[in-house]
N, C-alpha and C positions, 0 to 999 in steps of 0.2 A: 505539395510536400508528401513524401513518401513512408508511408510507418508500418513497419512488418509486428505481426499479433504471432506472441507464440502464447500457448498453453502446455504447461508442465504438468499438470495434475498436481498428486498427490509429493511432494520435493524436501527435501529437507532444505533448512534452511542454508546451512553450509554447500548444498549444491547449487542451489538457487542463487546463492554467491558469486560461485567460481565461473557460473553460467552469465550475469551480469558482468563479471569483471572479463569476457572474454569477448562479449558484445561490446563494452566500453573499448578496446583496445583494437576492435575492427572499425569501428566509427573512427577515431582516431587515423586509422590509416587510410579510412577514406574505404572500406570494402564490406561496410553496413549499416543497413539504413536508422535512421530514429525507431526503438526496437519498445513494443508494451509488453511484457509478461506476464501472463496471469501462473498463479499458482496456488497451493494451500501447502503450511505447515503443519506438521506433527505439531504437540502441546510444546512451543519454545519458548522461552523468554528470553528480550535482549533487552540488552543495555550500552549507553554510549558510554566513553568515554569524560562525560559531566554527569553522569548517574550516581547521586549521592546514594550509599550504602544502605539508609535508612528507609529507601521508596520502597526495600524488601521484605515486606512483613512476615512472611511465613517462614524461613529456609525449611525447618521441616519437611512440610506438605509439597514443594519441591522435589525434596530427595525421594517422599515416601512414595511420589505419584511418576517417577520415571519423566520429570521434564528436562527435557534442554535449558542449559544456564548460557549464555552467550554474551560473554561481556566485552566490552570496546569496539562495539561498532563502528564502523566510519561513516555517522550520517548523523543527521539535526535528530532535536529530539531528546527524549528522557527514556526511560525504561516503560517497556512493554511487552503484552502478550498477544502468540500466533498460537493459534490453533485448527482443528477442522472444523467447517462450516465457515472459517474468516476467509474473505478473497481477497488474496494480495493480489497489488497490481506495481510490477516494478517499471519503472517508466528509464528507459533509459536511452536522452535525448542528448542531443548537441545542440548547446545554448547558444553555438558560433552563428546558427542560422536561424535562430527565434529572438534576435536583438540581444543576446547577451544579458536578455531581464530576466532574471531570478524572480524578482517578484511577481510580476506576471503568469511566468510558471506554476509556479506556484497555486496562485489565482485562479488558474485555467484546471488544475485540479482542482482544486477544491470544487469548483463550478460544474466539475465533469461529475464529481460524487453527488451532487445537490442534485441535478439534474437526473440522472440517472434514478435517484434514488424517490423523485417527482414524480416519475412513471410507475410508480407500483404505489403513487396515495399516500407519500411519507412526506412530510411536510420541513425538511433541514434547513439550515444554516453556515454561514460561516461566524468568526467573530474576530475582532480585530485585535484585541490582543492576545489570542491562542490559533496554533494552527491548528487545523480537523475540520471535521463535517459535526455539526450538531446536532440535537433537538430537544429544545428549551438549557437547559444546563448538566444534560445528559449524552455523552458523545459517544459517536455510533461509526465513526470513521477515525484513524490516528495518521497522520503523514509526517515524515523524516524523510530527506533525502539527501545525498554527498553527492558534489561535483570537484573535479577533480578535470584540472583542462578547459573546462568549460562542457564538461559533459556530466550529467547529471545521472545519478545509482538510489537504488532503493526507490522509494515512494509511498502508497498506502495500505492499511490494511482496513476492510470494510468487513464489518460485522453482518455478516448475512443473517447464519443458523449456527453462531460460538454461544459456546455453551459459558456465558458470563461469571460463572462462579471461579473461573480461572484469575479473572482481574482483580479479585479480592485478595488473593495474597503480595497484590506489592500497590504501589499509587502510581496507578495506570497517568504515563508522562508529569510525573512527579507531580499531580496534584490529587486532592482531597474532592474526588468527581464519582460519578457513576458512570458505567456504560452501559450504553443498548445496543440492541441487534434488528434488524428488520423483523426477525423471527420474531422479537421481543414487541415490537412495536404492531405488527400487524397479526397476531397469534396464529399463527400457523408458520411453516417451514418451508424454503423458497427452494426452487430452481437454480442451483448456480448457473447453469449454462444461461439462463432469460437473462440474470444479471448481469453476466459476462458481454451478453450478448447487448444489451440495451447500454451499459458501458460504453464501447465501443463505439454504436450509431450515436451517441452524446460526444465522445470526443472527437469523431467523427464534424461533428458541425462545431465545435468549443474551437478547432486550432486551424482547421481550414474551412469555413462555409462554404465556400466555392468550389472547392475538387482535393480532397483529399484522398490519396489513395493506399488501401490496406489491405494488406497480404499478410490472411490469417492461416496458421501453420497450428499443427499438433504438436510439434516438436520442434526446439531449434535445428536450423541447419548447422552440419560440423563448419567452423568458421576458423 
């Protein structure tokens, strides 16, 4: 199976969008491959369309601190925050040839953040009645994703080196939780690129053991 790696850097979220929705519509036609996108957001916060009004505790401190408010996403999930130091990773696959199991997908994330996140001495989880990556009842990973066709948009966002005081003004995927950061967990400040990069050699054995192949890019190609 064949999965091209782009890296966008620094992206807004609305580009990082338009950029997914133009990958989704090449898979579709059959003229690109299962695509992983790494990138990071400016301070944003989004929300689905089941985001009860009340997960937003601050509006204030919002307006005062120049964040993005982005409401009615199209993906699983509750309201959350992107910022710098989080490494999104937008996974945008065709489920037509991964057995049409969502949950498994699913799975195999979560599995890829666990693992990944194993190599650098951090000890996570998953849990079975929430989606994310854990550790103990502090979560350190958030994933929402939308399929549409059978091809799957969005994915996760991992707390490398976010600066966690941002999640306190709403209830991070509508619960009454904490989050951590690797930064948080191992006191010091990481490498995105190591991360990125150890990502990758995990998902790398999670969705093909046997021969997977990735064509990693600094930029998407015009499609």
């Amino acid at each position: 199976m064949k999965i091209s790696v782009a890296d966008l850097g620094k992206i807004s979220f609305q580009e990082a969008f338009l950029k997914q929705m133009d990958i989704k519509d090449q898979i579709i036609k059959g003229n690109a491959d299962n695509t992983l996108v790494f990138c990071e957001h400016p301070r944003t916060i989004t929300s689905t369309r089941h985001t009860d009004t009340g997960n937003i505790l601050d509006y204030r401190f919002i307006l005062d601190n120049d964040i993005d408010y982005i409401m009615g996403v199209n993906r699983g999930g509750d309201i959350t925050y992107h910022g710098p130091g989080q490494l999104m990773g937008y996974m945008i696959f065709d489920l037509r040839k991964l057995g049409r199991d969502l949950g498994l997908f699913l799975r195999n994330m979560e599995n890829s953040i666990i693992k990944t996140l194993a190599a650098f001495n951090i000890q996570a989880r998953s849990k079975t009645s929430f989606r994310g990556v854990w550790i103990e009842d502090k979560k350190i990973a958030s994933i929402g994703i939308g399929v549409d066709k059978w091809i799957t948009m969005h994915g996760f966002g991992l707390n490398v080196n976010t600066d966690l005081k941002f999640f306190e003004i709403i209830k991070p995927c509508g619960l009454d939780i904490r989050m951590t950061s690797m930064k948080e967990e191992l006191h010091r400040s990481l490498d995105l690129g190591l991360v990125k990069n150890e990502f990758i050699r995990v998902l790398n054995d999670i969705f093909n053991p046997v021969s997977l192949s990735l064509e990693v890019t600094t930029e998407l190609q015009k499609l």
